[in-house]
N, C-alpha and C positions, 0 to 999 in steps of 0.2 A: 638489728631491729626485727622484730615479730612479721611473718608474713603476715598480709592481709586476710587469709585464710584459716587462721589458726585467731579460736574467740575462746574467752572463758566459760569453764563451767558453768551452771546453776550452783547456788551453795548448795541443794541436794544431791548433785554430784552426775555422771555418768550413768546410764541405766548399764544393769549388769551385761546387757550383749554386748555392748561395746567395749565395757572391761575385758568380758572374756577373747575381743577380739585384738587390742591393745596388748593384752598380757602375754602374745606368742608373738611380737613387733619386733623386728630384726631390721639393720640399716637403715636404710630412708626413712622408712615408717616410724623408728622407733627416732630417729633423728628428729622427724615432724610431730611424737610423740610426748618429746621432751620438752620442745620449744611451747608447745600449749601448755603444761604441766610448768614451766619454767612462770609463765604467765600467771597461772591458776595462783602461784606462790607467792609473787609480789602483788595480785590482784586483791588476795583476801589476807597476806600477813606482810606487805608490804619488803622493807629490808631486816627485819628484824631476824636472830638466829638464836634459836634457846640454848643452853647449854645445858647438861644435869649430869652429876657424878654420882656416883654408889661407893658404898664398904660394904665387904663381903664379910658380916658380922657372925655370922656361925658357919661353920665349913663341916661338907663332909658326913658320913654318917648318917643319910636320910632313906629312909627306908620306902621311899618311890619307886618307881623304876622307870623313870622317865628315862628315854634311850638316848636322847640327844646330852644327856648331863653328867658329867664326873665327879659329882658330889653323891651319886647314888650312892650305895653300901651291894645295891646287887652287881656291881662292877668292880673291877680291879685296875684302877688307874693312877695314876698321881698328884691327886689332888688333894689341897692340903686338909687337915682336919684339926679341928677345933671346937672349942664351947662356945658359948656365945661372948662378946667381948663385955666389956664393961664400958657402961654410961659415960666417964670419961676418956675412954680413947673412940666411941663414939663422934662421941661433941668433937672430939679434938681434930676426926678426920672429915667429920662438916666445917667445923671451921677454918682450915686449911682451903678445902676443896672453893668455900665461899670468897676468901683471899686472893684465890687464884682466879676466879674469874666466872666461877659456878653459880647459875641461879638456883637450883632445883637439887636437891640432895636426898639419895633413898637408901635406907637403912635394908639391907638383904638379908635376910637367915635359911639356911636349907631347913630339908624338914616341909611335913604333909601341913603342920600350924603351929603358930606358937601356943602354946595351952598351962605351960610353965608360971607359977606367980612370981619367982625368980627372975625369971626371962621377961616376962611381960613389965615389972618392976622397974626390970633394967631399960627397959629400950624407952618405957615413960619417963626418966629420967636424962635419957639424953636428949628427946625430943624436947624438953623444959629448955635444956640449955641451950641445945641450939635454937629454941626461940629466942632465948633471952637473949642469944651472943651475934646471931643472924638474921637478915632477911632473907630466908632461903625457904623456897615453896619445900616443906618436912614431907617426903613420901618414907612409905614402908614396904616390901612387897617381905609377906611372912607365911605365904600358902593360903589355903584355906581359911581363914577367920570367921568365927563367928561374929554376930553382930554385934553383943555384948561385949568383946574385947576391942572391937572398933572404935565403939562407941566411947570407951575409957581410953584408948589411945590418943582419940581425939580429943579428947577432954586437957591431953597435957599437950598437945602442939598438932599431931597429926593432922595433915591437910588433903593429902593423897595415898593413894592403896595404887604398887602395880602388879597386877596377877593379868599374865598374857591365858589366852585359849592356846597358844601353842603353834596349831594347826587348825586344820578345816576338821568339821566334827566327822565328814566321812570316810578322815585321816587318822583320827586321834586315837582306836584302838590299836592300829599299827607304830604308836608311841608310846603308849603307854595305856596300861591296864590296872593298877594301884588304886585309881581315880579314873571317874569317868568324865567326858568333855559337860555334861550337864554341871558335875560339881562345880568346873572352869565357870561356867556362866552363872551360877550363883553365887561363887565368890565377887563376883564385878557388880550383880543386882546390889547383895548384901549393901557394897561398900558402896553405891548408888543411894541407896535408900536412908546411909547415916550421914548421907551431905558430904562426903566426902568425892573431889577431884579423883575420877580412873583412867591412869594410864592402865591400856593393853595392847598387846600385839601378838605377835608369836616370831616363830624361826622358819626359814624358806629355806629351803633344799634336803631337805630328811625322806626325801625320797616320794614327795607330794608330785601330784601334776600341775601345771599352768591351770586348770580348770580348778583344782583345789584350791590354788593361791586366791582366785576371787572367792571363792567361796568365802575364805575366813577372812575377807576384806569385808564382804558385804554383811558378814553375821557381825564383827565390829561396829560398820556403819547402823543394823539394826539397834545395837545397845547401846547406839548413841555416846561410846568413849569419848571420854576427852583429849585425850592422847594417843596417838599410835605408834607403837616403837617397833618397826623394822629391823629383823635380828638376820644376818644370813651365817648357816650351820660355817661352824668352825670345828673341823671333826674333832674332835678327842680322842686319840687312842684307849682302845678298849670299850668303849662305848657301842651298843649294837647301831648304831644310828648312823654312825663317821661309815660304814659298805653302803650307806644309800644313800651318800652323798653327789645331788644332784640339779646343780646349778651353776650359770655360767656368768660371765660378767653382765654381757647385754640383758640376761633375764634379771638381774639385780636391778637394774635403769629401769629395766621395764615394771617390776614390781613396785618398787619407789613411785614412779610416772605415775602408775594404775591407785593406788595406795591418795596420791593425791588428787586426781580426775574423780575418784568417788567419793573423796573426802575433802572437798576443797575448801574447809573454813576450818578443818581439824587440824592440832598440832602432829607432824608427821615428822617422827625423830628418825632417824638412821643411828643405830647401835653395832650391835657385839656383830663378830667377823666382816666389818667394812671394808678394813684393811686385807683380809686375807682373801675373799672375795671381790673387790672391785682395780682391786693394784694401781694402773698408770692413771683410772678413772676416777679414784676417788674423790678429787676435791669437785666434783660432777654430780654430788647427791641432793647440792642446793639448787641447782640447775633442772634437775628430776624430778624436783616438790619437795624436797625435805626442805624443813624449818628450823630444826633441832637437831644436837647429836651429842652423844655422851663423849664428854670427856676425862685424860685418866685413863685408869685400868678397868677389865672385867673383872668376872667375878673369878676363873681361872686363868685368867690370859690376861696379857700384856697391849695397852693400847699405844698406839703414836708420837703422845706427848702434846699436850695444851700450845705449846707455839704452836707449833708444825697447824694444827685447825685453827687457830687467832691467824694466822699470814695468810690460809686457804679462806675465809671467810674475807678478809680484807680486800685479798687479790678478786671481790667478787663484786667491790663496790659492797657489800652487807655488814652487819652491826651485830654483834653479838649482846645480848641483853639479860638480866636478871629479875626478879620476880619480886614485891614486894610483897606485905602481907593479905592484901588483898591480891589473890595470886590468879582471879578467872575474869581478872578488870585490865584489861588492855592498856586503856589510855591512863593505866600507873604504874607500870613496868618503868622501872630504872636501869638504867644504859650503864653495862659494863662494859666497855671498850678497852682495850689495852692504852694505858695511859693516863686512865680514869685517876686525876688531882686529888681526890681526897684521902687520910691518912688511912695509912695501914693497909691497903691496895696493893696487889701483886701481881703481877703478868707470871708471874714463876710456875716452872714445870709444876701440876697438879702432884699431890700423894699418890702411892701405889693406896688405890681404896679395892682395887681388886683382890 
């Protein structure tokens, strides 16, 4: 049970001193850090646990240089490479991932935008069918976009845009220099301004400070996301970014904790390197304030496997849940729970959408 000392946030969240003080909590603290945050979680999204899978629809060959990424082309890594797929093996690994127990499903492409009428053709056409074949909240994350191809995206299903900031802005030129953190932010306005649901977040340990990590908590908090997806660095060989790999387990708790104490009515996903950063701790991120986590694979990397999170979600007393088309309406979210009686329903290992 909850101490009597430990109350919930405001939905406006922590003021930022106390984030920054929270975000270096080690043992007790961070113990008495969680148990509020554990709070904050069931306070304002009760037992519910989102789920959302990805395909890594164009690989490889982007001429970014983003440090932490092995899809760059200014790196030499092993990472696969490819075109962009096609409309039906799209749909087909939304509809898989929806079967298995996925609410929310985002179409990935490397590359600074997609700018292509090929490319853009194609990924309008799988968003059609997976409307037509699913309820599954249709995200895209495609770089940069202008508004204009937004706006037609959504015209054929598109519901959500994710393009994370990355890092904190007075991190971001030590990431990447290609693009600057302002274009980050007006890729999120953009997709703000066409009515479109933004997931953002970034990556933790690329060699930022604790004082960094709030910072780009609170510039999120500022642009009012709707989602915030939690990434902790999984270095990649070859990558300049895997030499300033620098985070620990407990500061993962702690970022999650902080992430949800300033955002405590926000969906707060835990993603890519959960597993390789949090090890004996992990099934502990629902406990920490996350509400969501991708399940499946990344976009380079290998994830866990859909049981293995259905049994940790269970073992938590929590409910994992899917999104109908009214996808920012609470009280009409459909329960996919493992067992879920109606046809054609699957508890089975997700696809490799990584």
């Amino acid at each position: 049970m909850p101490s009597t000392t430990v109350s919930v946030p405001p939905a406006t969240g922590i003021p930022v001193d106390e984030a920054l003080r929270l975000i270096r909590a080690t043992g007790a603290d961070l113990e008495r850090a969680i148990e509020r945050a554990n709070l904050a979680r069931d306070h304002f999204k009760g037992d519910e646990v989102r789920l959302c899978a990805i395909t890594n629809a164009k690989s490889g060959h982007c001429p970014e240089d983003c440090g932490f990424c092995s899809q760059s082309s200014k790196y030499q890594t092993d990472a696969p490479e490819y075109r962009l797929r096609s409309a039906e093996e799209l749909s087909h690994d939304a509809i898989r991932a929806w079967e298995a127990g996925a609410g929310e499903f985002s179409i990935v492409a490397s590359g600074r935008a997609m700018t292509k009428e090929r490319e853009l053709a194609e990924v309008e056409a799988a968003l059609r069918t997976i409307r037509e074949k699913t309820t599954l909240l249709r995200c895209a994350s495609l770089g940069l976009q202008d508004r204009a191809s937004l706006e037609r995206l959504k015209a054929a299903g598109l519901q959500a845009v994710h393009h994370n900031l990355e890092t904190a802005r007075s991190h971001h030129p030590n990431i990447v220099t290609t693009h600057n953190y302002d274009d980050e932010v007006e890729a999120i306005r953009t997709a703000r301004a066409v009515g479109l649901h933004v997931c953002s977040g970034g990556i933790f340990g690329m060699g930022e400070t604790p004082e960094q990590r709030v910072e780009m908590l609170e510039a999120l908090r500022e642009l009012d996301v709707d989602s915030v997806p939690l990434n902790f660095l999984n270095p990649r060989p070859g990558t300049p970014v895997a030499e300033k790999y620098n985070i620990t387990l407990e500061e993962c708790l702690a970022v999650i904790v902080v992430a949800r104490l300033m955002m405590p009515a926000k969906e707060i996903f835990v993603c890519g390197g959960r597993e390789v950063n949090l090890g004996q701790r992990l099934d502990e991120i629902f406990r920490a304030g996350a509400n969501g986590t991708m399940v499946g694979n990344y976009l380079t990397t290998m994830g866990r496997g859909v049981e293995k999170d259905l049994q940790a979600i269970g073992r938590q007393g929590l409910r994992p849940v899917g999104i109908t088309e009214s996808a920012t309406a609470p009280a009409k979210t459909r329960r996919l729970a493992a067992g879920d009686p109606r046809p054609g329903r699957s508890t089975a290992r997700l696809p490799v959408l990584g």
